[in-house]
C-alpha positions as a printed Julia matrix, in Angstrom:
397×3 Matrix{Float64}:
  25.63   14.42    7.62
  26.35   16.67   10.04
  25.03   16.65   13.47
  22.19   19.1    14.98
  23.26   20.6    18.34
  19.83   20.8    19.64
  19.1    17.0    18.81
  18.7    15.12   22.0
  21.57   12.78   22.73
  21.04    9.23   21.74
  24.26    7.73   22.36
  23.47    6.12   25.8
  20.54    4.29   24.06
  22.57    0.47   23.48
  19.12   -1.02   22.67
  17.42    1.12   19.56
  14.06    0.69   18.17
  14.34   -0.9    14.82
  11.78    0.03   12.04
  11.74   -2.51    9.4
  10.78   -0.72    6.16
  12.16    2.21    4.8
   9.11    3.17    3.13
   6.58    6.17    4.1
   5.51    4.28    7.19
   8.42    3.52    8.49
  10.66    6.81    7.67
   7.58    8.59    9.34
   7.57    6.5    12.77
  11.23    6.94   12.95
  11.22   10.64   12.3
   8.14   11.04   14.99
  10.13    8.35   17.43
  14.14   10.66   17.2
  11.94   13.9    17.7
  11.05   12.64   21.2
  14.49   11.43   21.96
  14.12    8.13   21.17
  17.14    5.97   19.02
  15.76    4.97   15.96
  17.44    2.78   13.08
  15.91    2.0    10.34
  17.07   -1.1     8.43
  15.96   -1.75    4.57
  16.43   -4.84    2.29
  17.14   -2.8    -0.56
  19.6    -0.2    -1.25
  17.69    2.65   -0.58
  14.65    4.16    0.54
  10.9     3.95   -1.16
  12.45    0.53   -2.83
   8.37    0.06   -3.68
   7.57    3.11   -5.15
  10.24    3.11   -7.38
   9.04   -0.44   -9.05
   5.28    0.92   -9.62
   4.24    1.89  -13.42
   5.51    5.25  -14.6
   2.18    7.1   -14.53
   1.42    6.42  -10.96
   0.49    9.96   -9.01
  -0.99    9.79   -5.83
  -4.92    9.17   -5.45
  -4.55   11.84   -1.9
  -3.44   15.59   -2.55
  -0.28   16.41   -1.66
  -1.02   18.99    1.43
  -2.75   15.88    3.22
  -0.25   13.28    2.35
   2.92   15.0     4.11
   4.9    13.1     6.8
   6.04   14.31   10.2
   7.8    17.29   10.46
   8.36   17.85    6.64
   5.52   19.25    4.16
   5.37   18.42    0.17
   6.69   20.96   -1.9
   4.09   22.98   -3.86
   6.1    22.56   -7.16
   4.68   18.65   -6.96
   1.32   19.82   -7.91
  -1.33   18.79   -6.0
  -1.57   15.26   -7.14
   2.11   13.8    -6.66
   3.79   11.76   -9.34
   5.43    8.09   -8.23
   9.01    9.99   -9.03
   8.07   12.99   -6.61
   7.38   10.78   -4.03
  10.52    8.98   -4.24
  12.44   12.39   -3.77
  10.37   13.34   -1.06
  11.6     9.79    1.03
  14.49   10.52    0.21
  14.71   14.38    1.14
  13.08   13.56    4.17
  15.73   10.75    5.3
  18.42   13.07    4.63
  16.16   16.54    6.27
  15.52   13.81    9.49
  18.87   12.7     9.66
  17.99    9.09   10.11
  19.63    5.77   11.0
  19.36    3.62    8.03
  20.89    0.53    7.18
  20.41   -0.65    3.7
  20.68   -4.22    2.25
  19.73   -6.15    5.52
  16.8    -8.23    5.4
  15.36   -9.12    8.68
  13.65  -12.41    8.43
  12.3   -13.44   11.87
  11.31  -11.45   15.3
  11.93  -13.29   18.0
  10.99  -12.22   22.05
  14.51  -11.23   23.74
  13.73  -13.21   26.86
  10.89  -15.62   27.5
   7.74  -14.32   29.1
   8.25  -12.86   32.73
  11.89  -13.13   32.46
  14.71  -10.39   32.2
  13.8    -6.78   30.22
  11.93   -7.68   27.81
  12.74   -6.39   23.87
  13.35   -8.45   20.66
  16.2    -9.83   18.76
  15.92   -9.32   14.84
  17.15  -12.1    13.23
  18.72  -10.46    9.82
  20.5   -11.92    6.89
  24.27  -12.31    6.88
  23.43  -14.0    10.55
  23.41  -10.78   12.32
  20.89  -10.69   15.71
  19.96   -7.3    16.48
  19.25   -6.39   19.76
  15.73   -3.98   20.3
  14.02   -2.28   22.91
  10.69   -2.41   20.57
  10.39   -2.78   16.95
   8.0    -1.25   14.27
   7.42   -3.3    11.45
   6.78   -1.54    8.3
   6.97   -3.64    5.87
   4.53   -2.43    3.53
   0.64   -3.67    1.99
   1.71   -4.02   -1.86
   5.22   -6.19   -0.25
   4.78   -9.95   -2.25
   2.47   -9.73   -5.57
  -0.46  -12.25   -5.6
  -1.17  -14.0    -8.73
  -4.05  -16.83   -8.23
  -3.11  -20.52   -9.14
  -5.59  -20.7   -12.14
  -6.28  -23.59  -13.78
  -3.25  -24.25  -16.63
  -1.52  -20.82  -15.56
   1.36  -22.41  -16.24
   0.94  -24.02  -19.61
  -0.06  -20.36  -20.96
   1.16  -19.45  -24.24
   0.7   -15.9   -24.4
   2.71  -13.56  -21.99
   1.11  -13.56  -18.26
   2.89  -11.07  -15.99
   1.9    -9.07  -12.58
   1.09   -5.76  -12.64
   4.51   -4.66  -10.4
   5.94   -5.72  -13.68
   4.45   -3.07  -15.73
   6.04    0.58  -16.33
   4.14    1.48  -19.34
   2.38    0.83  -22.26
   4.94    1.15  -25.38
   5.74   -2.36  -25.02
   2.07   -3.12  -26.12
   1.41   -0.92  -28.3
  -0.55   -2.75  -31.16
  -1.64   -5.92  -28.71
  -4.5    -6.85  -27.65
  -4.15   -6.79  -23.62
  -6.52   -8.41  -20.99
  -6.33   -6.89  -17.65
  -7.25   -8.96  -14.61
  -8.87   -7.17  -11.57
 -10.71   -3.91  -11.19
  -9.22   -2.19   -8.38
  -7.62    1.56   -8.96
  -4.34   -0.2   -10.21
  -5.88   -2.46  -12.77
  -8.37    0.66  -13.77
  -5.29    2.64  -14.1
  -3.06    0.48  -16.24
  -6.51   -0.32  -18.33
  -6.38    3.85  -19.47
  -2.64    3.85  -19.74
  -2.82    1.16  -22.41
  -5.54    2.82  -24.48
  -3.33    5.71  -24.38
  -0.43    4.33  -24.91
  -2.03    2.79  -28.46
  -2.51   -0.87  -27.68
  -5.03   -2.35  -29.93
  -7.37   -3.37  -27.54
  -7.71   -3.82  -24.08
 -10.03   -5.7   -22.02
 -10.64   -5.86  -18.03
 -11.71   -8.82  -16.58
 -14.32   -7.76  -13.53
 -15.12  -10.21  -10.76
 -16.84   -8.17   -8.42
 -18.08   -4.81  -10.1
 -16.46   -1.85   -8.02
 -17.67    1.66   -6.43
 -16.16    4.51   -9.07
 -15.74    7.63   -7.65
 -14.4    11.24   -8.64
 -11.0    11.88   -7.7
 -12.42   15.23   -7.26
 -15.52   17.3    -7.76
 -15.48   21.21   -8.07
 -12.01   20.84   -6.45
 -13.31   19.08   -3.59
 -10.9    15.48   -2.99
 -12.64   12.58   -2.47
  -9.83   11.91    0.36
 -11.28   15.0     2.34
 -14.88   13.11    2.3
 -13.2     9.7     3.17
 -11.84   11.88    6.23
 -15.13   13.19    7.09
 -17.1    10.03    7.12
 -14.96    7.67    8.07
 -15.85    7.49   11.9
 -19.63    7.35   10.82
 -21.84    4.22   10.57
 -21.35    2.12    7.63
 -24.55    1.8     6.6
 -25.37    5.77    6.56
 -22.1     6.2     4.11
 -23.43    3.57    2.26
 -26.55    5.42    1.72
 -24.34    9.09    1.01
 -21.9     7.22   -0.73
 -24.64    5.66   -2.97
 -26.91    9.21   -3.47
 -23.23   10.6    -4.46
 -22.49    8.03   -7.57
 -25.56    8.14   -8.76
 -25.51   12.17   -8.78
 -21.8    12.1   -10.25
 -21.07    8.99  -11.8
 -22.85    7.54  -14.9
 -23.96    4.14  -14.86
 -22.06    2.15  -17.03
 -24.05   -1.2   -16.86
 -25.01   -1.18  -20.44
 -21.31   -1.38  -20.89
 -20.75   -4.5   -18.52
 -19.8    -2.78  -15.48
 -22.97   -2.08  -13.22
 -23.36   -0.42  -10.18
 -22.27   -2.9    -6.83
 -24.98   -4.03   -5.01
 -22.97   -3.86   -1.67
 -22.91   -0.34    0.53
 -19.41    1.52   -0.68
 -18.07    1.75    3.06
 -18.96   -1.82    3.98
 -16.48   -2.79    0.99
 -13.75   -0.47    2.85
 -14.6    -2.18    5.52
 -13.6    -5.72    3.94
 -10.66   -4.31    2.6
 -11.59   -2.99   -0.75
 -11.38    0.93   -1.61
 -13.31    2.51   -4.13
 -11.86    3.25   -7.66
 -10.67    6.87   -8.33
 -11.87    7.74  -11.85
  -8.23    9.01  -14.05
 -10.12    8.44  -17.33
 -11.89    4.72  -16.64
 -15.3     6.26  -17.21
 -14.29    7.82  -20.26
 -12.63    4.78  -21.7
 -15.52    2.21  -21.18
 -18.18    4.54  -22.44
 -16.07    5.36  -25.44
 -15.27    1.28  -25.78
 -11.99    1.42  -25.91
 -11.76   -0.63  -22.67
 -14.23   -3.53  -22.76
 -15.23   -5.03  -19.54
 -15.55   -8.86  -19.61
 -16.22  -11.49  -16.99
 -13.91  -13.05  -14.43
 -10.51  -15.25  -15.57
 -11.47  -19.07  -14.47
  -9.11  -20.99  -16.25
  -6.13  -20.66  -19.27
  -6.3   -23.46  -22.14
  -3.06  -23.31  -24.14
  -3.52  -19.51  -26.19
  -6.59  -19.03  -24.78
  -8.43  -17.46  -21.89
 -11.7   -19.58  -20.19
 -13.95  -16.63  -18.93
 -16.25  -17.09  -16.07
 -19.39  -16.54  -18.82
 -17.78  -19.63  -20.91
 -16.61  -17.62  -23.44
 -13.02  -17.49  -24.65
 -10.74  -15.32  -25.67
  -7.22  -15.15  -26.83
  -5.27  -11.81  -25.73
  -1.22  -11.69  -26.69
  -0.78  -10.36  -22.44
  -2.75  -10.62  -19.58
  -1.55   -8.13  -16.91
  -2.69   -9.33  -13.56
  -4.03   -6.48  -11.24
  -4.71   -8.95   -8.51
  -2.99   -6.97   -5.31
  -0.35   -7.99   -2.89
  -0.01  -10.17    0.3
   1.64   -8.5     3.25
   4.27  -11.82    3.39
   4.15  -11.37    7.17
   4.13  -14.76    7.86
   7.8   -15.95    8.37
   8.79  -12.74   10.23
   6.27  -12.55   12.81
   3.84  -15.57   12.38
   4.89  -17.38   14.78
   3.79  -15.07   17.48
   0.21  -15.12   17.24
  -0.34  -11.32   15.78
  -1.7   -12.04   12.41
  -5.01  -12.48   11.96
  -6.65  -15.57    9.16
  -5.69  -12.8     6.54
  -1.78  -12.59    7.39
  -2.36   -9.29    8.58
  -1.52   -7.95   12.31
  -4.54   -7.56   14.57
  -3.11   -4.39   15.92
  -1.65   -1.06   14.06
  -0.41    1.91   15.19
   0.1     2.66   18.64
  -1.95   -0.18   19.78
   0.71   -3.09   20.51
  -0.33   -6.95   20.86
  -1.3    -7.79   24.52
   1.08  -11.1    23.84
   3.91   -8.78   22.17
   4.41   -5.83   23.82
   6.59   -3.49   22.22
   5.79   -4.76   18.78
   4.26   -2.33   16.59
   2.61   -2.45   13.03
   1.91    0.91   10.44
   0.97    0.69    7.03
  -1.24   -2.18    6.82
  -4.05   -0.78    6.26
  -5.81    1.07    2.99
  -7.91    3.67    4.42
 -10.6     5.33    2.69
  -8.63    8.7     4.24
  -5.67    8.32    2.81
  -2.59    6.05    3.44
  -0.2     8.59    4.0
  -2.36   10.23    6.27
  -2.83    7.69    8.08
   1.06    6.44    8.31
   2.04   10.01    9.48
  -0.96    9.76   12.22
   0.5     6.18   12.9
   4.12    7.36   13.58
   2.98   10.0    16.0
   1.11    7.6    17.98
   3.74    4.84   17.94
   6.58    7.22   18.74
   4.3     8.62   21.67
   3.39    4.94   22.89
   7.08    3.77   22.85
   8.01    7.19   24.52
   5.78    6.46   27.47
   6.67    2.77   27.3
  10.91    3.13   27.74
  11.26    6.36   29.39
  12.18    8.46   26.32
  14.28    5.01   25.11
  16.54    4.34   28.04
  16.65    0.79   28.39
């Protein structure tokens, strides 16, 4: 690409900052970190960018509107609509590497980050170890891995002996390869709500969602008014007043569906953010259950040979069970070692905030806001780029 005569020079930089991820997080932070002069590559396991948006199910549009889910420096195009489709997003990472003009190295895992120097002793920095033995040498390094990186699926009890088909949800695109099965889903959370609709639309025979913990359902929007611009509103309030809003809100716009098997929570909707665990956005959940063509059962416990062992004893025997049952951040091996992970596997610090035992280590995107990710990823990158601005003098090392 070609170069931009008013982009500061980089060239004298020999130690960049490396972003690891070349999702939204970590194109944003390196965007926000070359506007203010500082050398940023970005260096990707796969071959390209938004490798995790391009793996989720075909329907998948974002839950945040498109005006208030733009990154640094480059807004959404209008003709996305206002909710944005999984493949608009992908050409929106990749128009704004190219737009950005950033460093990115593709098909280089980095597996471990290690401290350049021990403590008190020469400059400071990191060395990346990366596959094909490379060691790359950093002045500070964002990590931007990603919150849906390694799926999750829980060790039941005779997973493994299962005869019918068990997958993860990252496996699933859509529903024609149902069509005419009866499908359990495991876990209520917006991805297993969404995949519950898109099989009852897609004409499987019936569908079931297995519900451990009954969640907060919420309008993606009422009288045009995004729930994302209320999650940005209340969020720096007490928990226990949104839990009272939050609570006066579903009962004025939600119907309760516990003559259906899914009741209201008894726990405060922002104390569940709070734990980690954002409400559901209603794309046709409400309409399905109440119309029973999604049936709400109990939790999974167990799998005997065919069959299913509920958490009510009762059994069933579905031809797939599509786990919904989230993602681990796999942070472990890359950064465990330096005491930055909390008894979750997920960094005590994010955004511009760096550990006090790892300065110049930086985390975005671990989080799930009730804001909005992308939000909240774009607000991360300004911060971080500002931080390591400050920190190495506009990235002279």
């Amino acid at each position: 690409m070609p170069g931009d005569p008013t982009a500061p020079d980089m060239t004298t930089q020999p130690r960049p900052v490396y972003v690891i991820g070349a999702g939204p997080g970590g194109l944003a932070a390196a965007a926000a970190l070359r506007a203010r002069g500082v050398r940023a590559v970005v260096v990707e396991k796969s071959d390209g960018v938004g490798a995790s948006w391009r793996r989720h199910y075909d329907r998948l549009r974002l839950h945040t509107t498109r005006r208030l889910s733009a990154l640094p420096g480059l807004p959404m195009p209008r003709r996305f609509g206002r909710w944005v489709s999984r493949d608009d997003v992908v050409r929106y990472l990749e128009k704004y590497a190219e737009f950005h003009e950033l460093e990115l190295v593709t098909g280089v895992e980095v597996t471990r980050i290690e401290p350049a120097a021990p403590e008190g002793e020469g400059e400071g920095g990191w060395v990346l170890h990366a596959s094909g033995g490379r060691a790359l040498a950093a002045a500070a390094v964002v990590v931007a891995t990603g919150f849906n990186h390694t799926p999750a699926l829980p060790d039941w009890p005779g997973r493994d002996a299962y005869e019918g088909r068990l997958l993860h949800a990252r496996e699933y695109r859509n529903p024609q390869p149902y069509a005419g099965q009866d499908v359990l889903v495991v876990g209520v959370g917006n991805t297993g709500a969404e995949i519950a609709v898109d099989l009852v639309e897609g004409g499987a025979a019936r569908v079931r969602l297995a519900v451990r913990t009954a969640p907060h359902i919420m309008r993606r929007s009422t009288a045009g008014w995004p729930a994302q611009r209320s999650g940005i509103l209340v969020r720096r309030l007490p928990a226990r007043l949104v839990d009272r809003l939050g609570a006066l809100v579903a009962k004025a716009s939600v119907p309760d569906l516990s003559a259906y098997g899914l009741p209201r929570p008894t726990t405060g909707l922002y104390s569940r953010v709070k734990q980690g665990s954002i409400p559901v956005q209603d794309v046709g959940l409400i309409d399905a259950v109440r119309g029973g063509k999604v049936e709400p059962v109990a939790a999974v416990e167990a799998f005997d040979g065919a069959e299913v062992v509920l958490a009510d004893g009762s059994r069933i025997a579905p031809d797939t069970v599509i786990a919904a049952t989230g993602y681990r951040r796999a942070l472990e091996e890359l950064v465990g070692h330096l005491g930055v992970l909390d008894e979750r596997g997920r960094p005590r610090t994010q955004g511009a905030r760096s550990p006090a035992q790892a300065p110049g280590l930086y985390f975005t995107g671990f989080s799930n806001p009730i804001s909005g990710m992308f939000r909240e990823m774009a607000m991360d990158a300004e911060k971080i780029a500002k931080a390591i601005s400050r920190r190495s003098g506009a990235g002279a090392s």
